[in-house]
Backbone bond lengths (Angstrom), bond angles and torsions (degrees), N, CA, C in turn:
res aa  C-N    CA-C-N  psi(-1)  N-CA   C-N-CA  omega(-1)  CA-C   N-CA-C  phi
1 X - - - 1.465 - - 1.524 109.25 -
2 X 0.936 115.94 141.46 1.798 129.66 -167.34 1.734 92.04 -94.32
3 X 1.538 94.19 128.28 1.336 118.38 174.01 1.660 121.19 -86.00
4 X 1.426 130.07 144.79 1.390 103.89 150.77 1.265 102.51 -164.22
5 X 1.202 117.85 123.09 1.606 144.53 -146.82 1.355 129.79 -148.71
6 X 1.122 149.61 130.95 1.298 163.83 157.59 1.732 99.90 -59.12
7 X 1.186 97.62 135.70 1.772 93.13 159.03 1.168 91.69 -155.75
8 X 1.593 106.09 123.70 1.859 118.45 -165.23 1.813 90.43 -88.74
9 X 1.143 143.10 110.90 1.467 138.06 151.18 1.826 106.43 -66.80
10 X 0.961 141.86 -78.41 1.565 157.40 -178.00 1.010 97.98 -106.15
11 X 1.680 108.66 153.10 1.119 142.83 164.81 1.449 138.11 -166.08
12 X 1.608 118.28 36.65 0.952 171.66 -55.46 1.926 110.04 157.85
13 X 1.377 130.55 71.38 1.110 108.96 158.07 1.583 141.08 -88.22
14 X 1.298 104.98 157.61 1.679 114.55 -167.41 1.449 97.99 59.76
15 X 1.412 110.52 -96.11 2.023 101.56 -167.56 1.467 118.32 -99.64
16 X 1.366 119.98 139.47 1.326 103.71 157.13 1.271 136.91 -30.32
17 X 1.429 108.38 175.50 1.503 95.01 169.13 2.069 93.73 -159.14
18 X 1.470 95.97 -168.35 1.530 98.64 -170.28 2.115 107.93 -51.32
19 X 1.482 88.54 -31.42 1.549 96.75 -156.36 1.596 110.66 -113.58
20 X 1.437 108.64 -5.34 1.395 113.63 -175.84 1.428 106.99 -123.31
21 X 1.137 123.86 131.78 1.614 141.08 156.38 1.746 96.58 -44.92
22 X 1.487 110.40 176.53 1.561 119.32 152.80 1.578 98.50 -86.69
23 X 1.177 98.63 -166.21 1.757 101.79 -165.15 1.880 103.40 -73.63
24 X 1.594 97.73 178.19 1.379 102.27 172.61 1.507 119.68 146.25
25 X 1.792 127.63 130.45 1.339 101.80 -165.33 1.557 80.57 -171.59
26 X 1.497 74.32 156.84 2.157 91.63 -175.57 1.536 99.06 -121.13
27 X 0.911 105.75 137.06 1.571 130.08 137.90 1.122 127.78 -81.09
28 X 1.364 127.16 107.25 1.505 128.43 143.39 0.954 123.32 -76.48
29 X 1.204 125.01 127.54 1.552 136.73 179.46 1.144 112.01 -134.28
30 X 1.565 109.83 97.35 1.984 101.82 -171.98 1.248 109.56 58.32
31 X 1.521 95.08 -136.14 1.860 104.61 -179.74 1.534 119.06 -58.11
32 X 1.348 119.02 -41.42 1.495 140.70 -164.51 1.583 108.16 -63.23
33 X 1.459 112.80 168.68 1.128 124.51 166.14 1.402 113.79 -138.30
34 X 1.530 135.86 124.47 1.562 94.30 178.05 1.427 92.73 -124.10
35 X 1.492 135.96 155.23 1.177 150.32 -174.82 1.537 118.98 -92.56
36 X 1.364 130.76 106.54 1.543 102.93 -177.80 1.102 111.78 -139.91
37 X 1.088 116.16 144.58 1.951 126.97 -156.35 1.284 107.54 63.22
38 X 0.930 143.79 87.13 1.850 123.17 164.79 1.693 92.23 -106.30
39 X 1.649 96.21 119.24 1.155 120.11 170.53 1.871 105.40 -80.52
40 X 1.387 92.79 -160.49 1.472 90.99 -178.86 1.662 115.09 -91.00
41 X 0.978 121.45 138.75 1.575 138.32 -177.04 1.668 96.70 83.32
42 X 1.287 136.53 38.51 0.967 133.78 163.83 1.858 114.38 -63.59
43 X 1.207 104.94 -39.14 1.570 115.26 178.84 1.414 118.57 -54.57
44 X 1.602 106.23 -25.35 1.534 109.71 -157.28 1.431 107.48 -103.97
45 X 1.852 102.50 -25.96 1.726 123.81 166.03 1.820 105.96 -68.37
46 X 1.058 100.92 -41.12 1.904 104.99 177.07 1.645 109.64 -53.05
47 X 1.054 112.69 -49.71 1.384 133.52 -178.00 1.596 113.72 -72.72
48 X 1.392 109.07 -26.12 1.889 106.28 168.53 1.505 94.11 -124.57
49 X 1.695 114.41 52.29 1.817 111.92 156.70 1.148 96.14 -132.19
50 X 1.846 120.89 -10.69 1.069 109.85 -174.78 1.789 104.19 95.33
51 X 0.945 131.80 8.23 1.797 126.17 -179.43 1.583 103.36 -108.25
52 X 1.221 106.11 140.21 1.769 109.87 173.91 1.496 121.43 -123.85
53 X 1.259 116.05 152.55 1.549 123.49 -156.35 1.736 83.05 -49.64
54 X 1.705 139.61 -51.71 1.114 128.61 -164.41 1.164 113.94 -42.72
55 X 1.609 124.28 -22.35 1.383 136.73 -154.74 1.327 101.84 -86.62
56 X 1.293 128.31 -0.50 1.449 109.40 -156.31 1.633 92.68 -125.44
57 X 1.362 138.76 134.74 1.394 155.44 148.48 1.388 115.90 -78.81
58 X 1.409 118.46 -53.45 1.756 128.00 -156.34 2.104 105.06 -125.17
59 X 1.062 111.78 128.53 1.725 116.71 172.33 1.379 80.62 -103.94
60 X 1.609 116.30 144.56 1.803 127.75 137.33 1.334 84.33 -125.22
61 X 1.496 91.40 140.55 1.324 125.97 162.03 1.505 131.59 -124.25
62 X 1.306 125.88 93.77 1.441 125.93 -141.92 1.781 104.27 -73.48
63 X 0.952 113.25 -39.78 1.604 138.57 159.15 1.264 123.72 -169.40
64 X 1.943 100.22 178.87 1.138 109.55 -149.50 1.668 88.73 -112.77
65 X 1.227 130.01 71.98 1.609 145.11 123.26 1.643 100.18 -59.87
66 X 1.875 110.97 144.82 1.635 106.70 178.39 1.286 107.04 -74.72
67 X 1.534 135.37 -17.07 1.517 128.50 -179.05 1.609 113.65 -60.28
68 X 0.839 101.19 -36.31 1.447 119.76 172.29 1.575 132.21 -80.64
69 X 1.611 111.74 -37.50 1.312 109.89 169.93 1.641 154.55 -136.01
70 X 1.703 75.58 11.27 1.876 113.26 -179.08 1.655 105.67 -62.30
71 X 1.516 110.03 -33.06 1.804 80.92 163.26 1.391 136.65 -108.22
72 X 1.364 106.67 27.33 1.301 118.63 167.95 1.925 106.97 -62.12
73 X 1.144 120.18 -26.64 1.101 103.85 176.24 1.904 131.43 -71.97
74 X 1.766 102.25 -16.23 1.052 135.46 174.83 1.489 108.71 -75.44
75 X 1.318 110.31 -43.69 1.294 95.41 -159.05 2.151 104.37 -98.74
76 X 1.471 111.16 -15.33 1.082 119.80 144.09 1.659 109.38 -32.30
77 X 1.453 100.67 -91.43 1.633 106.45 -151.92 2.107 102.98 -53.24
78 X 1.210 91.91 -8.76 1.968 96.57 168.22 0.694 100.15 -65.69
79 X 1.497 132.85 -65.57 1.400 130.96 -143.89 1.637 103.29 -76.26
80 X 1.201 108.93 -13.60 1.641 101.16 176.69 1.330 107.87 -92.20
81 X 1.767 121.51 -37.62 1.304 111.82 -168.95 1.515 114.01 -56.90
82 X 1.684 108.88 -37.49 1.297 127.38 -157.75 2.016 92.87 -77.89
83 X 1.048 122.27 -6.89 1.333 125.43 -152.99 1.575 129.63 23.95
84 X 1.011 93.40 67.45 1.641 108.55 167.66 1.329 127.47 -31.78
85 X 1.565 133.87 99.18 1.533 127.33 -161.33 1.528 103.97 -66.38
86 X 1.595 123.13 -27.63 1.621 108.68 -144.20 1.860 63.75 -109.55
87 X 1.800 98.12 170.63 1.434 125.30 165.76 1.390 102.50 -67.42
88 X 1.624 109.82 160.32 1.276 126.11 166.95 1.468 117.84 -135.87
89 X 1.921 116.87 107.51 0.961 108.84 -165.45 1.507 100.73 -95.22
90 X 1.400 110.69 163.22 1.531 134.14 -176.29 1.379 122.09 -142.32
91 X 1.481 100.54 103.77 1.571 123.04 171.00 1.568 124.69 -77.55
92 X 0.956 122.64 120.36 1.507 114.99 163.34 1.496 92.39 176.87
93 X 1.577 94.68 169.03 1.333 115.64 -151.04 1.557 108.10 -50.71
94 X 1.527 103.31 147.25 1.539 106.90 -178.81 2.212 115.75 -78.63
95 X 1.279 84.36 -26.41 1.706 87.62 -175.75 1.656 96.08 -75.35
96 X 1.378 122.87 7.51 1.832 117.24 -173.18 1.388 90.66 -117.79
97 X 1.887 131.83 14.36 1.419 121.61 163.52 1.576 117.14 -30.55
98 X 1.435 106.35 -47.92 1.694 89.98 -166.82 2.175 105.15 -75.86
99 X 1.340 102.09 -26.82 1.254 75.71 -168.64 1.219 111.37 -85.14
100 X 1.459 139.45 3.16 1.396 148.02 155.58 1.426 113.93 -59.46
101 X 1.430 128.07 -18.56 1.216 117.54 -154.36 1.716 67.70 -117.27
102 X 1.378 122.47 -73.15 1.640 104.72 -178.11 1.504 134.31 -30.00
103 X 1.473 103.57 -11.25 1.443 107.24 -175.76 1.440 106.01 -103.29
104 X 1.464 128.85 -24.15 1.423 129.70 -178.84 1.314 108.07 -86.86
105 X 1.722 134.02 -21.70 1.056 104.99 155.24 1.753 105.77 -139.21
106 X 1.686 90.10 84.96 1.358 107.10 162.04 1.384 128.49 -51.77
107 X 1.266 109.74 -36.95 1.349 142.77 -175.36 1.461 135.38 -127.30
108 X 1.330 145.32 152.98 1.238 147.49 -163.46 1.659 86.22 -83.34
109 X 1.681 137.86 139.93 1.005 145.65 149.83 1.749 110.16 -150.47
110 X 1.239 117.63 175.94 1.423 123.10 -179.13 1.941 96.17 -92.93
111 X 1.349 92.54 145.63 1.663 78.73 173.63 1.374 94.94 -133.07
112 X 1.851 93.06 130.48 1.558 94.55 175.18 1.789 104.48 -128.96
113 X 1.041 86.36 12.38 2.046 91.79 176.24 1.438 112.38 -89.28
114 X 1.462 121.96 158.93 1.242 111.46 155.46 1.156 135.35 -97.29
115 X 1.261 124.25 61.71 1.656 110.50 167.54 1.834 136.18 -47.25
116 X 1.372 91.59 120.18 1.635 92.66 173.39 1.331 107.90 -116.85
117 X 1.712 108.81 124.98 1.237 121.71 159.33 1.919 127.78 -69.07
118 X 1.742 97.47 123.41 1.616 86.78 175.98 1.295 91.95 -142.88
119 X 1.114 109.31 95.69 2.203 131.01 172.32 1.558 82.78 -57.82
120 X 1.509 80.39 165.94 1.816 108.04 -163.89 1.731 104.86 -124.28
121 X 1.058 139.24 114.76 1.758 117.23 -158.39 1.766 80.98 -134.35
122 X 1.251 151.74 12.91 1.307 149.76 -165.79 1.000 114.16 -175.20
123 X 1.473 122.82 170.89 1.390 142.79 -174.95 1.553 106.42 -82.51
124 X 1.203 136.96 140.55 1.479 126.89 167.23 1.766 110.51 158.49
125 X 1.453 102.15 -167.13 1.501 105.53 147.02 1.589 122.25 -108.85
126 X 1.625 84.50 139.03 1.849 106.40 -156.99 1.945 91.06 -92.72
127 X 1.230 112.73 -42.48 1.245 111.03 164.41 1.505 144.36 -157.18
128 X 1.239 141.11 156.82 1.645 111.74 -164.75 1.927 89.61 -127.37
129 X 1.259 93.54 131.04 1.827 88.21 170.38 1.385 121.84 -111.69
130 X 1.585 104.14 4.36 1.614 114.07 167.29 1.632 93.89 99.83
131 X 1.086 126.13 -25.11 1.379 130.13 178.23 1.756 107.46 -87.82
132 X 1.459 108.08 -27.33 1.499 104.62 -160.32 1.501 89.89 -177.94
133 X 1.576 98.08 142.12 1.653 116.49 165.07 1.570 116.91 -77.87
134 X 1.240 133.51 155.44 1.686 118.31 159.78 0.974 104.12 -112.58
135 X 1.515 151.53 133.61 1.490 120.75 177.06 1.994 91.05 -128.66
136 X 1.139 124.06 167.97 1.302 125.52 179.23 1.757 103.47 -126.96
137 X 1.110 109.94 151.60 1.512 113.99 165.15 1.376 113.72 -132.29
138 X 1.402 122.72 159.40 1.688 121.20 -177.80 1.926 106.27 -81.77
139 X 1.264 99.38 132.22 1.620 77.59 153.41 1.463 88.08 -148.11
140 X 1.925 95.56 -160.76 1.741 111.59 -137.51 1.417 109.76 -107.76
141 X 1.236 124.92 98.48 1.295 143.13 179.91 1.395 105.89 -130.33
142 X 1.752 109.98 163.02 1.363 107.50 -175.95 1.895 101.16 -94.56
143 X 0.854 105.78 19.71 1.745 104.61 155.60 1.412 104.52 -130.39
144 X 1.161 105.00 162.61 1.807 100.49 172.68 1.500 114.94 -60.68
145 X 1.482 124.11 135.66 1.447 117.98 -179.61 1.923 95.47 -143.79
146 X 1.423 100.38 131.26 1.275 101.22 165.99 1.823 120.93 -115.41
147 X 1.303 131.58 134.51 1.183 108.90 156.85 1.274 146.41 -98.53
148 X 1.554 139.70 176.06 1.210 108.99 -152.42 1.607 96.58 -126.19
149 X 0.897 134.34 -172.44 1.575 142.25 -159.36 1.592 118.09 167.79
150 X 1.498 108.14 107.38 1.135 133.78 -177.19 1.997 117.99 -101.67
151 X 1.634 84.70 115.75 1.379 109.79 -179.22 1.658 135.52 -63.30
152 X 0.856 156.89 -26.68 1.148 167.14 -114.76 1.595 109.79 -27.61
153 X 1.505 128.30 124.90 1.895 118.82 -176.25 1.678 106.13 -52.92
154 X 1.284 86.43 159.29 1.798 98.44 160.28 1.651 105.67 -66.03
155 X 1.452 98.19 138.55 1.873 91.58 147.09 1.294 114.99 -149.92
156 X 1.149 142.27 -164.23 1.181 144.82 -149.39 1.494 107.34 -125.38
157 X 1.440 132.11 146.66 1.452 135.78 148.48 1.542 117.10 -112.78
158 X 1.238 101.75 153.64 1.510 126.83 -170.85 1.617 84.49 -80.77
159 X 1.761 94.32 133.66 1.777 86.18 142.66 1.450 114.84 -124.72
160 X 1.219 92.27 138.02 1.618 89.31 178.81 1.589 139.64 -48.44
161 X 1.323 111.46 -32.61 1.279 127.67 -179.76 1.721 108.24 -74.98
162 X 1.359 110.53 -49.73 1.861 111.92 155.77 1.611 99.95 -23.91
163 X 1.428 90.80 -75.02 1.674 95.50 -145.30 1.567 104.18 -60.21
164 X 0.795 107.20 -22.96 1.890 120.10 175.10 1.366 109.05 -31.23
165 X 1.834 85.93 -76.08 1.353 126.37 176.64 1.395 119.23 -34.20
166 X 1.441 119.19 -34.54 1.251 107.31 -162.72 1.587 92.93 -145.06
167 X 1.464 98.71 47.30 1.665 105.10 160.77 1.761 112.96 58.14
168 X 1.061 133.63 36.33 1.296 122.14 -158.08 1.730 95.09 -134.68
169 X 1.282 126.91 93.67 1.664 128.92 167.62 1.436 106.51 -123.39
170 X 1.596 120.41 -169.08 1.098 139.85 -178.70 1.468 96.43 30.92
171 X 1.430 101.22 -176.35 1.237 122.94 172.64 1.806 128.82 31.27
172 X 1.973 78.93 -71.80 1.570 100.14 -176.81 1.501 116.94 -53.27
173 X 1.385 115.84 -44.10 1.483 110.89 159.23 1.213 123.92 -26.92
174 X 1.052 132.60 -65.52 1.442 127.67 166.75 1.069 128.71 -31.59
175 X 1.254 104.90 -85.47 1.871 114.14 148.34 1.030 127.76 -23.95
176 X 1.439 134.19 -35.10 1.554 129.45 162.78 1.842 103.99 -71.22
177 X 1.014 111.87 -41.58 1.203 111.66 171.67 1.223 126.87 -36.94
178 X 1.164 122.72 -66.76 1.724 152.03 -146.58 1.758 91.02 -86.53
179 X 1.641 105.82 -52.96 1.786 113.10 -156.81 1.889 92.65 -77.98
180 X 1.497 106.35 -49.95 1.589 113.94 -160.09 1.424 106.59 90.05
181 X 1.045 126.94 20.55 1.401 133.39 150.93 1.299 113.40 175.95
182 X 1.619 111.30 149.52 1.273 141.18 -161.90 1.945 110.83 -114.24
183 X 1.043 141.83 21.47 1.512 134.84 -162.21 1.481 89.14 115.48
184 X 1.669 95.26 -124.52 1.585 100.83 177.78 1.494 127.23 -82.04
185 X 1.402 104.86 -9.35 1.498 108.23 -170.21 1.149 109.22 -100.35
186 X 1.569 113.47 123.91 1.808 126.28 166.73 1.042 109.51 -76.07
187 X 1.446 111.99 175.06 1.403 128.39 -178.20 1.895 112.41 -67.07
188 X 1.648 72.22 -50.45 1.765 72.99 163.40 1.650 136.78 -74.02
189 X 0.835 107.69 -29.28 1.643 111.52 155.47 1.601 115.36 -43.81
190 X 1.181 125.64 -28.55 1.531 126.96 -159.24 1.942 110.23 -137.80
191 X 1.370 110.71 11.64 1.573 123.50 172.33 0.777 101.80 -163.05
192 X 1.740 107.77 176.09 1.552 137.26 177.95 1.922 116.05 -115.93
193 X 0.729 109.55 -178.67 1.375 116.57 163.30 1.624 113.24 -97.40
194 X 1.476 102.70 125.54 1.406 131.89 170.88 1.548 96.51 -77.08
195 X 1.415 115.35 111.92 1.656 122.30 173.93 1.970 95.17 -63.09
196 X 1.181 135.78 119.97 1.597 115.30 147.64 0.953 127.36 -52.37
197 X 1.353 140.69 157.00 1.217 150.24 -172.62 1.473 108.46 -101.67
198 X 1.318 112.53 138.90 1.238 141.78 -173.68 1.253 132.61 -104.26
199 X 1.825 148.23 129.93 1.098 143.48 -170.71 1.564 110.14 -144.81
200 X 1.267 112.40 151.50 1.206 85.88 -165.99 1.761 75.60 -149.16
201 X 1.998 120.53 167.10 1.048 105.24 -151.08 1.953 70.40 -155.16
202 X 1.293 106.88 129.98 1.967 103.27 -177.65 1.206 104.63 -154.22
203 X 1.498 133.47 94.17 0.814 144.72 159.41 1.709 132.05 -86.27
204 X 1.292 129.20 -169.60 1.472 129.33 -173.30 1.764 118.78 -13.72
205 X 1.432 105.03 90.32 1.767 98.29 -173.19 1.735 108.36 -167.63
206 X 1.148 133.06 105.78 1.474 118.96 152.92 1.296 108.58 -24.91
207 X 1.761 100.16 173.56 1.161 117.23 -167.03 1.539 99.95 -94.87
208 X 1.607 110.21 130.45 1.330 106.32 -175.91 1.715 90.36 -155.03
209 X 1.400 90.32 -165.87 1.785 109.77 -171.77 1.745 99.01 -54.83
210 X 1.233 109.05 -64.72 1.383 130.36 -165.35 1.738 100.30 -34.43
211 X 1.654 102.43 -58.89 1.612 99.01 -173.21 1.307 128.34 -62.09
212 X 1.408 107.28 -4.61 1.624 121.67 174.87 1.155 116.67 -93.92
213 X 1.441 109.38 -37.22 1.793 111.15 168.22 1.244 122.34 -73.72
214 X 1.673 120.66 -4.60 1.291 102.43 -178.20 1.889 73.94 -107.69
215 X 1.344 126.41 -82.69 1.499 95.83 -156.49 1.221 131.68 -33.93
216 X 1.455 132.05 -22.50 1.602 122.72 168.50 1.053 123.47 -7.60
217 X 1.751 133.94 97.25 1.023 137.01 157.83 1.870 113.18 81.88
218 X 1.407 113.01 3.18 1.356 109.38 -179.01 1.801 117.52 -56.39
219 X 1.048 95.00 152.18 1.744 112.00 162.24 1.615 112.68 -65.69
220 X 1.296 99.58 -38.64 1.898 100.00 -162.11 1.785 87.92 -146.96
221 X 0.896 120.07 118.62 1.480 128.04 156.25 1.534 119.72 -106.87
222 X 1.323 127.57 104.06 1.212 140.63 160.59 1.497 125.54 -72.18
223 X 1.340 114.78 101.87 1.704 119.39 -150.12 1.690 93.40 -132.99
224 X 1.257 105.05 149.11 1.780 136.07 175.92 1.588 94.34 -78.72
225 X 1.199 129.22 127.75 1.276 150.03 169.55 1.621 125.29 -139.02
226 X 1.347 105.20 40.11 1.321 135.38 -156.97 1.956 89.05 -48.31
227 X 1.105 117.99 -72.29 1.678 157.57 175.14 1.235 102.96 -37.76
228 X 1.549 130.28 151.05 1.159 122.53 128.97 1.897 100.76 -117.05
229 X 1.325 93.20 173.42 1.748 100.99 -152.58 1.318 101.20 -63.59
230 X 1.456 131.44 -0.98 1.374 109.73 -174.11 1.572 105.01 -80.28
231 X 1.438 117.43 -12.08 1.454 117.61 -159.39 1.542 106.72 -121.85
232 X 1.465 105.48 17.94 1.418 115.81 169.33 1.605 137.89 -48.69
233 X 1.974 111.09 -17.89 1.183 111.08 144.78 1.600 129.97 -56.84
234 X 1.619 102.40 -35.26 1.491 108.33 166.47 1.336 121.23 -62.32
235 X 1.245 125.69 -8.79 1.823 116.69 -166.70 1.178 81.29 -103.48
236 X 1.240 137.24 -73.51 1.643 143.85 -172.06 1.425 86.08 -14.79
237 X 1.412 122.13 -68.65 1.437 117.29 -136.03 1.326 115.93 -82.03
238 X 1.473 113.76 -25.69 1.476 134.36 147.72 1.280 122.18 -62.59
239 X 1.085 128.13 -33.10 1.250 124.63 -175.12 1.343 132.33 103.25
240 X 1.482 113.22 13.60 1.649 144.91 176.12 1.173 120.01 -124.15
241 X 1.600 92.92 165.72 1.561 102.62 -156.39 1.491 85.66 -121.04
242 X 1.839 91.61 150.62 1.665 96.63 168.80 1.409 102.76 -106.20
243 X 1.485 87.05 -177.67 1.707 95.15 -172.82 1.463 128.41 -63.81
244 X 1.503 115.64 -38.96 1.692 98.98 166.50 1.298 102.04 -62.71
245 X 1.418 147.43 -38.21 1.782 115.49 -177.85 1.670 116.76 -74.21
246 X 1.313 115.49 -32.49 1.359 110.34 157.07 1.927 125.93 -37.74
247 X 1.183 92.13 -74.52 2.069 101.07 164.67 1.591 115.02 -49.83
248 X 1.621 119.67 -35.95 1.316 91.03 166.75 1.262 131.06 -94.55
249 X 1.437 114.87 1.51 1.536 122.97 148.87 1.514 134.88 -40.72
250 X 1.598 96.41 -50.64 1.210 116.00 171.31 1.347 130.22 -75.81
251 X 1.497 102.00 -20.89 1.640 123.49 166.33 1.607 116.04 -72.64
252 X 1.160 108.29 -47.58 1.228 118.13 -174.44 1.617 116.29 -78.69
253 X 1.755 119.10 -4.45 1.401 120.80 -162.87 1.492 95.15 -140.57
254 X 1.764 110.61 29.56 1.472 121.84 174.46 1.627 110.38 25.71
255 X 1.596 113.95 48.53 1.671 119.07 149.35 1.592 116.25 -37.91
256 X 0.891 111.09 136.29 1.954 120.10 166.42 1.491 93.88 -73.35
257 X 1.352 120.78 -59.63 1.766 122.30 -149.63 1.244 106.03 -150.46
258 X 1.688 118.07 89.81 1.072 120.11 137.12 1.781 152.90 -44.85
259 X 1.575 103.55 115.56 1.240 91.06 -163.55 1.719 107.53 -115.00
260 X 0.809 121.59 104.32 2.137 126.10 -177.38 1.392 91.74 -77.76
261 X 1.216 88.05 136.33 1.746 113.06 174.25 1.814 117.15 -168.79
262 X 0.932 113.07 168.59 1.687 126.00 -172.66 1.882 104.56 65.39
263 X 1.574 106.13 75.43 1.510 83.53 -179.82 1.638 98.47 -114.10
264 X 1.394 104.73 167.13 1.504 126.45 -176.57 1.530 111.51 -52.15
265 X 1.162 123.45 111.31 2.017 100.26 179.86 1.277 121.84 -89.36
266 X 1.795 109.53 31.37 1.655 99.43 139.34 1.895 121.11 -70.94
267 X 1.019 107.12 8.23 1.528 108.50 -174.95 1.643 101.99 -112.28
268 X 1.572 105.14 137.92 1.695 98.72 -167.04 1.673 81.09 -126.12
269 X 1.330 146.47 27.56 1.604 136.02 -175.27 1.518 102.56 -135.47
270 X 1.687 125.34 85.68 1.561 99.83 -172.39 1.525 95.96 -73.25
271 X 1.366 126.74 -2.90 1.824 106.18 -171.92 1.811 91.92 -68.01
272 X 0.966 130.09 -6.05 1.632 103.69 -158.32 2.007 76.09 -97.95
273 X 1.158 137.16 -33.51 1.536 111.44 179.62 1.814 116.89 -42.24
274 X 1.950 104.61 -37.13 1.519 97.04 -164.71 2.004 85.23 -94.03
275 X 1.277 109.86 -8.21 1.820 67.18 -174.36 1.776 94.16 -85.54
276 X 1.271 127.34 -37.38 1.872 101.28 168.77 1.748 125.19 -55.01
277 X 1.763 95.76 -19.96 1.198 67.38 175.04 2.065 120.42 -85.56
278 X 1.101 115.47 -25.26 1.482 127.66 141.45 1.292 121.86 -5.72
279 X 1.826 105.39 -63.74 1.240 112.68 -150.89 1.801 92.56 -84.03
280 X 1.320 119.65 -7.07 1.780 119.07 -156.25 1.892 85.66 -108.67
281 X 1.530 121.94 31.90 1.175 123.80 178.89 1.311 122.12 46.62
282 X 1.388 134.44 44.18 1.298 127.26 166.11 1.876 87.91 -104.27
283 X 1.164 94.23 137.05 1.686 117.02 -176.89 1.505 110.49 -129.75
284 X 1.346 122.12 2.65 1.903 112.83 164.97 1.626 108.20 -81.14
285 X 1.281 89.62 -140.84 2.090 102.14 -163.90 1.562 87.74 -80.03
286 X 1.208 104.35 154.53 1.380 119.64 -167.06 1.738 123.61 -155.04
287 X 1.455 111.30 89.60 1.630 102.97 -168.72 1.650 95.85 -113.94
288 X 1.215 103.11 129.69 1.553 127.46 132.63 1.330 108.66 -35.31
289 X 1.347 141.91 123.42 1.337 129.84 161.43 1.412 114.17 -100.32
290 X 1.363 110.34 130.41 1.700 127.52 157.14 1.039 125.68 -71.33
291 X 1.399 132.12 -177.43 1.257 138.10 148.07 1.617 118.43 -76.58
292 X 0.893 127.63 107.73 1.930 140.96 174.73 1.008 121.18 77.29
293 X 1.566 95.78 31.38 1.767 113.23 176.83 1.882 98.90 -81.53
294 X 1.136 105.30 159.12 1.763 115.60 -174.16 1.700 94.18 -134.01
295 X 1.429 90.59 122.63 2.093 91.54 178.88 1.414 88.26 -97.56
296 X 1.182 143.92 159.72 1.697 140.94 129.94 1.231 97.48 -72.18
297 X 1.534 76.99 141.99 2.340 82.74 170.93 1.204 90.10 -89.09
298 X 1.460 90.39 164.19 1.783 125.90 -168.09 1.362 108.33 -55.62
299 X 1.456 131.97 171.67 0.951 143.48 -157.44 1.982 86.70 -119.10
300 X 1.757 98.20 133.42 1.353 100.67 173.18 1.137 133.11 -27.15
301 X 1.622 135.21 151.21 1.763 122.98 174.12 1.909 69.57 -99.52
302 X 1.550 83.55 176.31 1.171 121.37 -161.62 1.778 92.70 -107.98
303 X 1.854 108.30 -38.85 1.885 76.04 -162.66 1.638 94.10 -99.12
304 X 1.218 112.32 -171.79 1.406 114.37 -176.79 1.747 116.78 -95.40
């Protein structure tokens, strides 16, 4: 059975704290795993969420701030100790070559994994595996930071009453499937369009173009809410967004499931992130993120 899940490791910006990891979070997607941000002690949070270096196919790394990418060197030398059969590719920014390569071999280890490096230097799709698009966009931090946003294709559902309708069971289903037509009956005559599902992943960045092109229309948006709005000269100036501009991002780019995470730990109340974000009118699914909390992503929309 095909999985697809959030698993929050950190959530935690710049420093730890008593109750927060540094950043860090998996995607399951079906077979896949993809890893993104692993801050520092990400290896040791993987290991009490229950995820294993086998688990992981894909690293994004939005940039190279240490909240974000000090345990990539940890969770590297895993993936070799543990010897990982399949490759593990790793995205993140191309102008952070040296500190990607300083972080994979921080240390003397045997390497028996395959890591492949594929830096990110533009907006686009970085790769398509027929299962899912990746596409990245720039946004506005004082280092380069991109975020990333995962596509899933359109496909189609049968409806039963179509196929009724126009004589078409067993077998031939398939066959209408596969060909796109059966005699007189198309595909479209006898289904709809399956919307794909959408994810989208936005970390360290003012509000700019980028954060709108990747939430567009997502299922689950995973957004930096470092701020809350009273201290919104402070995010500007850092380069983060608080939580009412986060929620009306997500409001405005019809998100299914907002998820706030990476906040500042001068703040000791996460209910006051969801009641601004509340109050800035986003009214869908709505998580506060913890440390080794697991969201399920949303359940398909229906229109396209």
């Amino acid at each position: 059975m095909s999985v697809r899940e959030l698993v929050v490791l950190g959530t935690a910006s710049q420093v730890p704290t008593r109750h927060r990891n540094h950043n860090g979070y998996v995607l399951r997607w079906d077979g896949e795993g993809i890893l993104f941000d692993p801050g520092e002690g990400t290896q040791r949070q993987m290991l009490r969420a229950g995820v294993a270096a086998h688990d992981l196919n894909r690293i994004c790394v939005t940039h190279f701030h240490g909240d974000h990418s000090l345990g990539l060197a940890g969770v590297i030398q895993r993936i070799n100790l543990d010897r990982v059969p399949h490759p593990v590719t790793a995205h993140y920014p191309r102008s952070g070559q040296r500190f990607f390569d300083r972080l994979r071999y921080a240390t003397a280890y045997r390497e028996t994994a395959e890591i492949t490096p594929a830096p990110v230097d533009s907006d686009g799709v970085v790769v398509d595996t027929g299962s899912y698009t990746l596409h990245t966009a720039r946004l506005s931090h004082p280092v380069e930071s991109y975020g990333y946003r995962l596509v899933e294709p359109d496909g189609r559902r049968m409806l039963p009453e179509r196929l009724a309708a126009h004589g078409v069971r067993g077998p031939d289903v398939g066959r209408l499937q596969r060909e796109g037509v059966l005699g007189s009956v198309t595909l479209d005559d006898v289904s709809e369009v399956r919307r794909g599902q959408r994810f989208a992943f936005v970390m360290d960045t003012r509000l700019c173009d980028g954060v709108y092109a990747l939430a567009d229309g997502c299922d689950m948006l995973v957004i930096e809410s470092t701020f809350l709005d009273e201290d919104a000269v402070l995010a500007e100036e850092h380069g983060h967004l608080t939580a009412g501009q986060a929620a009306r991002v997500a409001r405005d780019a019809g998100v299914g499931h907002l998820v706030l995470t990476h906040f500042s730990q001068r703040y000791t109340d996460p209910g006051e992130f969801e009641r601004q974000a509340r109050a800035a009118g986003f009214e869908a699914d709505l998580t506060v993120a913890h440390d080794l909390l697991r969201v399920p992503f949303p359940k398909r929309r229906h229109t396209p």
